[in-house]
C-alpha positions as CSV (number, residue, x, y, z in Angstrom):
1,X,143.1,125.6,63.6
2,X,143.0,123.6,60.7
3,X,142.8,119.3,61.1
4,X,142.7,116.9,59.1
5,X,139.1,115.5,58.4
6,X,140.0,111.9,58.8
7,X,141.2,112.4,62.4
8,X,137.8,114.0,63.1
9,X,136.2,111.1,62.2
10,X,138.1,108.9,64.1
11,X,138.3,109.6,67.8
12,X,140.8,107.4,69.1
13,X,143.3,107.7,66.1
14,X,142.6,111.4,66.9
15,X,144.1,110.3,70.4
16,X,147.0,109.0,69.1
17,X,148.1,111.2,67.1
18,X,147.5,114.2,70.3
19,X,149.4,111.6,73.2
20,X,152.0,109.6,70.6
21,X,150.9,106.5,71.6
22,X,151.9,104.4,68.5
23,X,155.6,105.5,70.2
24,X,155.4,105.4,73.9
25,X,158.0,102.8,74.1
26,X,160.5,106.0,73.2
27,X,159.5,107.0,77.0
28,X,160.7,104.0,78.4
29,X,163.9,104.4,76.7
30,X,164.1,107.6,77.6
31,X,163.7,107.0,81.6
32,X,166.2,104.7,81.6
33,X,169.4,106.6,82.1
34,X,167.9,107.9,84.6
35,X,167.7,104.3,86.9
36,X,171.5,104.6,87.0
37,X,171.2,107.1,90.1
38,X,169.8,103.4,91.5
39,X,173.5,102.1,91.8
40,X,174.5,105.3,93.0
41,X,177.7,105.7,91.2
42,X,177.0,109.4,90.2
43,X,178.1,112.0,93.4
44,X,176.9,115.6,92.9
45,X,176.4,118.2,95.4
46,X,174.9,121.4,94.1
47,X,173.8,124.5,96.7
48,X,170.5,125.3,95.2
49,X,168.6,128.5,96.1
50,X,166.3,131.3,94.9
51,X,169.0,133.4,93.3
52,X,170.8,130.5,91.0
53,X,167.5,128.7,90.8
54,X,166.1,130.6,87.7
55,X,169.6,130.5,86.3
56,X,170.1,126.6,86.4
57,X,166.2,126.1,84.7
58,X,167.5,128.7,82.0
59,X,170.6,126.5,81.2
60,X,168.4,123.3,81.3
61,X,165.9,124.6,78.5
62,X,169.4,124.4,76.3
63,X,169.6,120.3,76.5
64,X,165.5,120.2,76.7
65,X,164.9,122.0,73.6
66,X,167.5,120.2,72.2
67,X,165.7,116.6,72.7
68,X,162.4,117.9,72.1
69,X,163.5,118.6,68.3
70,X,164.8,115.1,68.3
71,X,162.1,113.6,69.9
72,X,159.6,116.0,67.4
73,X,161.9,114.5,64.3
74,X,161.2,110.8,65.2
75,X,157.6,111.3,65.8
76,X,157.1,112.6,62.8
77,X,158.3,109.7,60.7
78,X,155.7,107.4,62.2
79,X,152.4,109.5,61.3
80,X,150.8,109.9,57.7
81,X,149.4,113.5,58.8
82,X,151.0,116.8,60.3
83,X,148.3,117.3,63.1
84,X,149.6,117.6,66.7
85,X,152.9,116.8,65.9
86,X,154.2,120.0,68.3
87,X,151.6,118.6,71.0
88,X,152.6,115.0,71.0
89,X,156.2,116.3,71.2
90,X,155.5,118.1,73.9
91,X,153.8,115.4,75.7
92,X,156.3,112.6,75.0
93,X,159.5,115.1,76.3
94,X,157.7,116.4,79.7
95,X,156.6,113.0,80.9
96,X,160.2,111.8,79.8
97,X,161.8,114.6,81.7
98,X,159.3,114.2,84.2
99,X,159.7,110.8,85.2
100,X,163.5,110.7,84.8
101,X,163.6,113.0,87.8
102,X,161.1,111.3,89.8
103,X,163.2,108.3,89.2
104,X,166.3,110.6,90.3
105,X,164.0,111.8,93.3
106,X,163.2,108.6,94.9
107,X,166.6,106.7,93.8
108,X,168.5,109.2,96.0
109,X,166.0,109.0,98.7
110,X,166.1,105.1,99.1
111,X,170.2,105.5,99.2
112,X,169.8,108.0,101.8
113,X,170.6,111.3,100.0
114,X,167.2,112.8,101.2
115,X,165.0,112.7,104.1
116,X,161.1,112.1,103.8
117,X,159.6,114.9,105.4
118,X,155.8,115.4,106.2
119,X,153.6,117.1,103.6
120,X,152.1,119.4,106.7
121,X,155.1,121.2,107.7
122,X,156.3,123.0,104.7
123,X,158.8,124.9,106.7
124,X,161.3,121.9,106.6
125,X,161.3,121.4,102.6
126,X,164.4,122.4,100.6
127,X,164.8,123.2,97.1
128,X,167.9,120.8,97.2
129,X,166.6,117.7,96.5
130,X,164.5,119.3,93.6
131,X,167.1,121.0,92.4
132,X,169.7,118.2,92.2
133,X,166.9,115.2,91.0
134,X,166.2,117.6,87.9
135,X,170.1,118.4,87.0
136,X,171.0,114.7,87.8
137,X,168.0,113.8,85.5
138,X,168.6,115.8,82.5
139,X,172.6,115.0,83.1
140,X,172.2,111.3,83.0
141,X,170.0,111.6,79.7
142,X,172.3,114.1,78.0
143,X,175.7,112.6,78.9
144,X,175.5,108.7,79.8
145,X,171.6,107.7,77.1
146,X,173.7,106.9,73.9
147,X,171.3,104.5,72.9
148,X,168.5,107.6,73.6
149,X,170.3,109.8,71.6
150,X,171.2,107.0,68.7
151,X,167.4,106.0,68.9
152,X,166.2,109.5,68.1
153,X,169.3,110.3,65.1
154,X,169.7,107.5,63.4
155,X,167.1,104.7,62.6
156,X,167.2,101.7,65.3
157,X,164.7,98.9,65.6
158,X,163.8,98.5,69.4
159,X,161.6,96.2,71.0
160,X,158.4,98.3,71.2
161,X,158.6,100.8,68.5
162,X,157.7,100.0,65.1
163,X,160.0,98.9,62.3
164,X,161.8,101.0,60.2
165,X,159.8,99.1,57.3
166,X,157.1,100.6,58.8
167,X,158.2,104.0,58.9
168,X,159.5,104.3,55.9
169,X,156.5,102.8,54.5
170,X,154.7,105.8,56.0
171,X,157.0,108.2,54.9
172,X,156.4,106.6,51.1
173,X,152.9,106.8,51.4
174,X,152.4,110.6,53.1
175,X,154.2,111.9,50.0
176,X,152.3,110.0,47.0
177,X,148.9,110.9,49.2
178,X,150.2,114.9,49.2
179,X,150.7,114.6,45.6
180,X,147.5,113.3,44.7
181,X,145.8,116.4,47.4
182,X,147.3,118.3,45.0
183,X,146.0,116.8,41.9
184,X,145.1,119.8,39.2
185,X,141.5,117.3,39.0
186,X,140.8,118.6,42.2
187,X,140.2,122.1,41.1
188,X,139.3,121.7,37.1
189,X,137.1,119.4,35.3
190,X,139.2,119.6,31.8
191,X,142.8,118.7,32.8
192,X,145.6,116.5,30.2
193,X,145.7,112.9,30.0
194,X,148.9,113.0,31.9
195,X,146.8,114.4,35.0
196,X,144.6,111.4,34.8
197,X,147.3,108.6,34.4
198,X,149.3,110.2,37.2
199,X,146.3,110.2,39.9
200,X,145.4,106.8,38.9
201,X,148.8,105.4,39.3
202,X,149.4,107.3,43.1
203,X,146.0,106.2,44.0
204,X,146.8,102.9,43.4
205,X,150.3,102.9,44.6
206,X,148.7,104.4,48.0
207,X,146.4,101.7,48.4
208,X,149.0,98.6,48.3
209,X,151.3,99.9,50.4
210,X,148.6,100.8,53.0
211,X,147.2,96.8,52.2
212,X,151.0,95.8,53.4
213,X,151.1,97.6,56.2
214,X,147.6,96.7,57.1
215,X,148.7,93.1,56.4
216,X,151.6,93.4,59.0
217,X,150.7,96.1,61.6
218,X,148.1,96.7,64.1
219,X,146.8,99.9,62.2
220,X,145.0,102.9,62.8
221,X,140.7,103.1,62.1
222,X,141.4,105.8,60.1
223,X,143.1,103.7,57.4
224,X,140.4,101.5,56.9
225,X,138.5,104.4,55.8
226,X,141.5,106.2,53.5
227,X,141.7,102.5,52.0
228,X,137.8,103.2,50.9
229,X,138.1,106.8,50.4
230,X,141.1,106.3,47.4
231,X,139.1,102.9,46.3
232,X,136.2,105.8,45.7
233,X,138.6,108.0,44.2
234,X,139.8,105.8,41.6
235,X,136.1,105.0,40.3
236,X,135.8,108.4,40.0
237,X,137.9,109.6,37.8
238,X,137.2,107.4,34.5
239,X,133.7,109.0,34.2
240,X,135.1,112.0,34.2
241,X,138.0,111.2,31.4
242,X,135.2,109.6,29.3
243,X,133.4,112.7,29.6
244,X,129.8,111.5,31.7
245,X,127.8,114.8,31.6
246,X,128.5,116.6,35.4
247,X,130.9,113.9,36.7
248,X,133.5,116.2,37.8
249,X,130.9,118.4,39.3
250,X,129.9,115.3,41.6
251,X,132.6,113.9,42.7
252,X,134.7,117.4,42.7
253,X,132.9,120.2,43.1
254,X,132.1,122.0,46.2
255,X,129.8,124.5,45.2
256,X,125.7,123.4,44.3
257,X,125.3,120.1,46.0
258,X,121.8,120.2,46.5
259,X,120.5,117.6,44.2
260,X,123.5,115.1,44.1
261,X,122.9,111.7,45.0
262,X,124.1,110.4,48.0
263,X,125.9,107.4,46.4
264,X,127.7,110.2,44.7
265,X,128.1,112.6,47.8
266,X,129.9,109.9,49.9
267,X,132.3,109.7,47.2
268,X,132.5,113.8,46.9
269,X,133.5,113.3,50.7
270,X,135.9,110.9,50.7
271,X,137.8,113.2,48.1
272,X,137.2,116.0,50.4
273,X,138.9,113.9,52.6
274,X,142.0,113.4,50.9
275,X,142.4,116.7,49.6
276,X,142.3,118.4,52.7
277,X,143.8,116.4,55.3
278,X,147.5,117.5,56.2
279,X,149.4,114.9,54.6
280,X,153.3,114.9,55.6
């Protein structure tokens, strides 16, 4: 599957971009509903078995696939590039889901609900207390979270996530750098003026809004290097407009490389680099 070269370069923004971490405070947010079966206010008896089993998970995937859109849609306005998004989705939603019912789980054991049964006889576990820690669970989060549910539709700022300056900051920049990756200079050498002026005037755009967030935010590595990679791309392109004999070929072209110099072959990367990565 295709990735975006700056992420291979980088391994731990390559992380966060797979686990969500720039966002795991939305898991903490998303567990807390579930503390409410703490006070023990919520009474539910449900006769779980093998026959309704597979019916109840098939009515939960409703409300699950449901918050895992949500939870998708918020993700996504926090990262530059398109990589993982599904994957970090994923991740974020099963260990919400996850530990909302253990929460459930051991909440109604400590008010007596269920009884602790050894490990080594399997003969006295019940599906029950599964069964009703994972309906409690997704009920609590559903019905009783709306600060969950207004954190992932509208735009809050929450203690631990990042500022809506921030995202939409991001959101500014992924489009200008998807513009430039699709530059008409990336695939001819003879292009209009207009071509040039408009490159020149996203690159530069790109680059001070990353230098505020940089100035603001604990940012990724990989910036650092898309800061260089577009300070390269700029220098580039005036040899080419003023017409320096195989300039477009060195900075642009992907064919022949074989005697470029490598002053000029980091450069040729770095644009590499932008055109290809999977810019939002």
């Amino acid at each position: 599957m295709l990735r975006s070269p700056h992420l291979k370069e980088d391994k731990k923004s390559k992380l966060n971009y797979i686990f969500g971490l720039q966002l795991i405070g939305i898991i903490l947010y998303g567990i807390l509903p579930s503390t409410l079966a703490v006070l023990d206010i919520v009474s539910v008896k449900i006769t779980i078995t093998t026959q309704n089993l597979f019916f109840l998970l098939i009515i939960a995937l409703i409300p699950v696939s449901i918050l895992f859109l949500l939870i998708k849609n918020k993700l996504d306005k926090y990262y530059l590039m398109r990589d993982y998004s599904i994957c970090r989705s994923m991740i974020i939603t099963l260990t919400i889901f996850t530990a909302s019912v253990l929460v459930v789980g051991l909440a109604r054991t400590v008010n007596g609900y269920y009884i602790v049964v050894s490990p080594f006889s399997p003969s006295e576990w019940e599906l029950l207390p599964f069964g009703e820690s994972f309906i409690l669970a997704i009920g609590s989060l559903i019905l009783t979270s709306t600060l969950f549910w207004t954190l992932l539709t509208k735009d809050l700022e929450l203690p631990g996530l990042p500022k809506n300056e921030f995202m939409n900051c991001i959101l500014k920049i992924g489009k200008q750098l998807s513009k430039i990756s699709k530059n008409k200079l990336f695939e001819q050498e003879k292009v209009d003026k207009k071509v040039y002026e408009e490159i020149e005037s996203l690159v530069q755009k790109s680059k001070d809004d990353l230098a505020s967030i940089q100035k603001s935010y604990l940012t990724l590595n990989f910036f650092e290097q898309l800061v260089k990679d577009l300070s390269n791309l700029g220098k580039s392109i005036n040899p080419i407009r003023q017409g320096s004999p195989n300039s477009w070929k060195r900075y642009f072209c992907e064919n022949n490389r074989q005697d470029i110099h490598p002053d000029d072959e980091k450069i040729f990367q770095g644009n590499m680099r932008i055109k290809k990565s999977l810019w939002r």
